[in-house]
N, C-alpha and C positions, 0 to 999 in steps of 0.2 A: 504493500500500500504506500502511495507518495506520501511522502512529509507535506505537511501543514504547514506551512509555513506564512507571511507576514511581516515583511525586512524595515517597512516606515510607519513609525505612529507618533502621536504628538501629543503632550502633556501639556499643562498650565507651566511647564518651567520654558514652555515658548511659547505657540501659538495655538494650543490644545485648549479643550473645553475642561478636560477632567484632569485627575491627580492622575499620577506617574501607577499608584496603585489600582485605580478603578479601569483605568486604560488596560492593564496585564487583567483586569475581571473581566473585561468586556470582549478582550480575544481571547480568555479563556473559555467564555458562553458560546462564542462564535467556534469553538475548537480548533482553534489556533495552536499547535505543536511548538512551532520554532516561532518568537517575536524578538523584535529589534526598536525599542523605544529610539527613536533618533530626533530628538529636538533641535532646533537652532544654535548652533552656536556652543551649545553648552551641555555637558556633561551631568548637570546636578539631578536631573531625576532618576540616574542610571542604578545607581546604588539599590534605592526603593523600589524599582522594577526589576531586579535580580529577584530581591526577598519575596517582593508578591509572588515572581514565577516560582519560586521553589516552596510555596503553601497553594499556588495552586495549580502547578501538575504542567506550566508554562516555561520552558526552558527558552531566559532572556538573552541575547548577543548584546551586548555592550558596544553602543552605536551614539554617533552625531550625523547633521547634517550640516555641512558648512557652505553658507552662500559664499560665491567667489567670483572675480571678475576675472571673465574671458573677453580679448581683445584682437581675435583669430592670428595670432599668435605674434603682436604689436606689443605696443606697450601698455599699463594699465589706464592712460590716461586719453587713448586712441580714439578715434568720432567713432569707431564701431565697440565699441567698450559692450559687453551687457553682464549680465549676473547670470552663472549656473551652479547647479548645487550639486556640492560632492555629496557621499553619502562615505561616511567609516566605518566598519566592523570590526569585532575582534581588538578593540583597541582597549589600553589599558587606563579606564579613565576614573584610576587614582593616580594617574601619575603626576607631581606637582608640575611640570616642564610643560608636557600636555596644556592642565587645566590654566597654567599661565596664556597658553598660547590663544586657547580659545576664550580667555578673556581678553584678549586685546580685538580680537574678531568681534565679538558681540558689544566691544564699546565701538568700533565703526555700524557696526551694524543697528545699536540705539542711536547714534548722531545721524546715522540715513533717516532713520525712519522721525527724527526732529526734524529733518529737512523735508522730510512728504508732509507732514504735518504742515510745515509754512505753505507748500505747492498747495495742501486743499484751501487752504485760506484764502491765498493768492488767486486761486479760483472761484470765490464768491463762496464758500463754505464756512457755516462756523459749525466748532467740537463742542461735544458738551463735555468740558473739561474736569468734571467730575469722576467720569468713568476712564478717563487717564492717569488723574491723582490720584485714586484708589491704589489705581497698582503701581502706582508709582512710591507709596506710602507702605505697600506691603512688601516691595523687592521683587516684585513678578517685573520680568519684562514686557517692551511693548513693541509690536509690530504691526503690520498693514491689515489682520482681522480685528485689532484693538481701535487703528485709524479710524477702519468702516465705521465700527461698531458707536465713535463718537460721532461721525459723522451722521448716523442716522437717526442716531437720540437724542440729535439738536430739533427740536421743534419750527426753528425757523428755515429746515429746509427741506420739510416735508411737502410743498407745494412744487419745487422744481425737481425732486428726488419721483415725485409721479410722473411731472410732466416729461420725467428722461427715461422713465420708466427701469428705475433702481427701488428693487425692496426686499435687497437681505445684503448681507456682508459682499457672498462672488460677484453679483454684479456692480456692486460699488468699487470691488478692489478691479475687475476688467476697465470698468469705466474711465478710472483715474489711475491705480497704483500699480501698474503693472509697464512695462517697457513700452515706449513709444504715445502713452498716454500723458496727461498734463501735470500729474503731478509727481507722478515716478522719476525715482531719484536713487541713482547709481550709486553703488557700494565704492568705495577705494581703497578697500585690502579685506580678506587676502588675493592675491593671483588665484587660479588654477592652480598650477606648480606649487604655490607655498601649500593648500589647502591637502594636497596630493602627499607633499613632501609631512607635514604634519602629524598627518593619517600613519605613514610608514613611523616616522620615529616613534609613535606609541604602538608600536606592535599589531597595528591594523594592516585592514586592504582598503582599498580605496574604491567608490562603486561611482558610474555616472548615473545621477538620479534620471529620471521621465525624459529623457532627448525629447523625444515630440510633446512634451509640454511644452517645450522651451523655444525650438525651432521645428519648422514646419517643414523647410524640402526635405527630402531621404538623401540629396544627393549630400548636402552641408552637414547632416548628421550624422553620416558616413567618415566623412574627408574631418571631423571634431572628433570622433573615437578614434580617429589615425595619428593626431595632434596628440589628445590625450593621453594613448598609449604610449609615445614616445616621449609623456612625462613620467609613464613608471605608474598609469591606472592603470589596475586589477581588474576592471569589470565593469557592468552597463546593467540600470536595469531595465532589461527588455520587458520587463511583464509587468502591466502598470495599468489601473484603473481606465484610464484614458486611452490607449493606445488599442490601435485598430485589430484586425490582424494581419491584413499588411501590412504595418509597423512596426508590427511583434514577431513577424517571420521574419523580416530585415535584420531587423536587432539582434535574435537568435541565432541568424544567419553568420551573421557577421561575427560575433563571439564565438561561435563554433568555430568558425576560417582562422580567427587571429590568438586563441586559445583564453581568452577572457570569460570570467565567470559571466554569468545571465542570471540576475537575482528578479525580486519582485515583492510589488507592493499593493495594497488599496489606501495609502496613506491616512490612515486613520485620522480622524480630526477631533472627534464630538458628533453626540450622538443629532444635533442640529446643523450638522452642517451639510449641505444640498449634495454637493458630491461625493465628499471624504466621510462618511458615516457608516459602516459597513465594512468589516474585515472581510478576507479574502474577497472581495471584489472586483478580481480580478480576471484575465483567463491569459492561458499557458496556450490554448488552441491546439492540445494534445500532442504540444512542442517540449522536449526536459530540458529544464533547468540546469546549468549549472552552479550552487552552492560552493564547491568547492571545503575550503578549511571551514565557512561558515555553518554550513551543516554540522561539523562538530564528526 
């Protein structure tokens, strides 16, 4: 019988709905075997998803997701700059060097998201700055589902947030916070390579998160796994909520040719969120996986 498995999910120590614990309950209802809590930036829910999984029957990989700027292979200040997300396994995240490194990631990655914050303004939006200071008072981080989320429990822009036809978080963050929108605003560290390089020094592999999230032709998300690997990434993952299955043949395709793992995900979010709500939500299209070391 295939492994169960489940490589991205997201906690309140980023941009998740629930605790690090309720997250490891809720892929274990779903029967989830193998889970990889991978938050933003940071390591701190890791610990408490290990324990959950070994009370309930959930064998956790010790995972981050690190937003990183690729610049097709320029510099990181280049006019074609954008943000993709590594994905790390297997890493060691007690390690102090580590969790230094991905604290200096997540304090660019809080000043991006101060600077989306001015962009929504700039565009005729006000936050209800309350649901900011909260978590800004309890040490939660904040990101582009916390943006939305002020953005629409401002009362005063409930008349153009109809007339644009925005009423939940994904299409407010498509709207404005995302690449090539008005108020999205680029990361400036780490590279790719640093983010890659990172991964390796704690004892991880390194995975490219959802390609066809990110970019659209097959032909660029081919010839970016070719870059990629010739930074020393481990893997792709091909098998992702989103992705067709002619994109998941590709993917597949192409990790089998180049000997790169093919991991996969339904990016878990909160049990309220439109896409990411639902573990294994995926499909494999009757394609294997390769796991590699991360299978255990």
């Amino acid at each position: 019988m295939a492994l169960r498995f489940d490589l991205q999910s997201h906690s309140t120590h980023s941009d998740g709905a629930l605790s690090a614990t309720e997250v490891v309950a809720r892929a274990a209802a779903a029967g989830v075997e193998l889970l990889a809590l991978s938050d933003h930036d940071t390591v701190s829910g890791v610990s408490e998803a290990v324990l959950a999984g070994e009370r309930a029957g959930v064998r956790v990989v010790p995972a981050v997701e690190i937003s990183a700027v690729d610049s097709g292979g320029g510099g990181a200040g280049s006019r074609d700059g954008r943000e993709l997300h590594i994905l790390g396994y297997l890493i060691d995240h007690t390690d102090p060097a580590f969790e230094h490194t991905l604290a200096d990631f997540l304090a660019d990655r809080e000043r991006r998201t101060l600077r989306m914050a001015a962009g929504l303004r700039e565009a005729g939006f006000e936050l209800d700055e309350r649901q900011l200071s909260t978590r800004v008072a309890a040490g939660q981080p904040i990101g582009r589902p916390h943006l939305a989320e002020a953005v629409l429990g401002a009362p005063a822009n409930a008349e153009r947030l109809k007339d644009e036809e925005i009423d939940d978080i994904g299409s407010l963050i498509r709207g404005y916070l995302i690449e090539g929108r008005p108020a999205f605003r680029l990361r400036e560290t780490p590279t790719v390579a640093e983010a890659v390089e990172a991964v390796h020094g704690a004892g991880g592999v390194a995975v490219w998160a959802h390609p066809f999230w990110d970019i659209s032709d097959p032909d660029e998300v081919l010839a970016t796994i070719e870059r990629f690997r010739a930074l020393g990434m481990d893997g792709v993952e091909a098998f992702y909520i989103t992705h067709t299955q002619e994109q998941t043949e590709l993917l597949a395709e192409r990790c089998a040719a180049d000997g790169l793992l093919s991991t996969g995900s339904a990016d878990f979010h909160g049990l309220d969120n439109r896409l990411f709500s639902r573990f294994l939500a995926f499909e494999t299209y009757g394609l294997e996986p390769n796991l590699g070391p991360i299978a255990g």
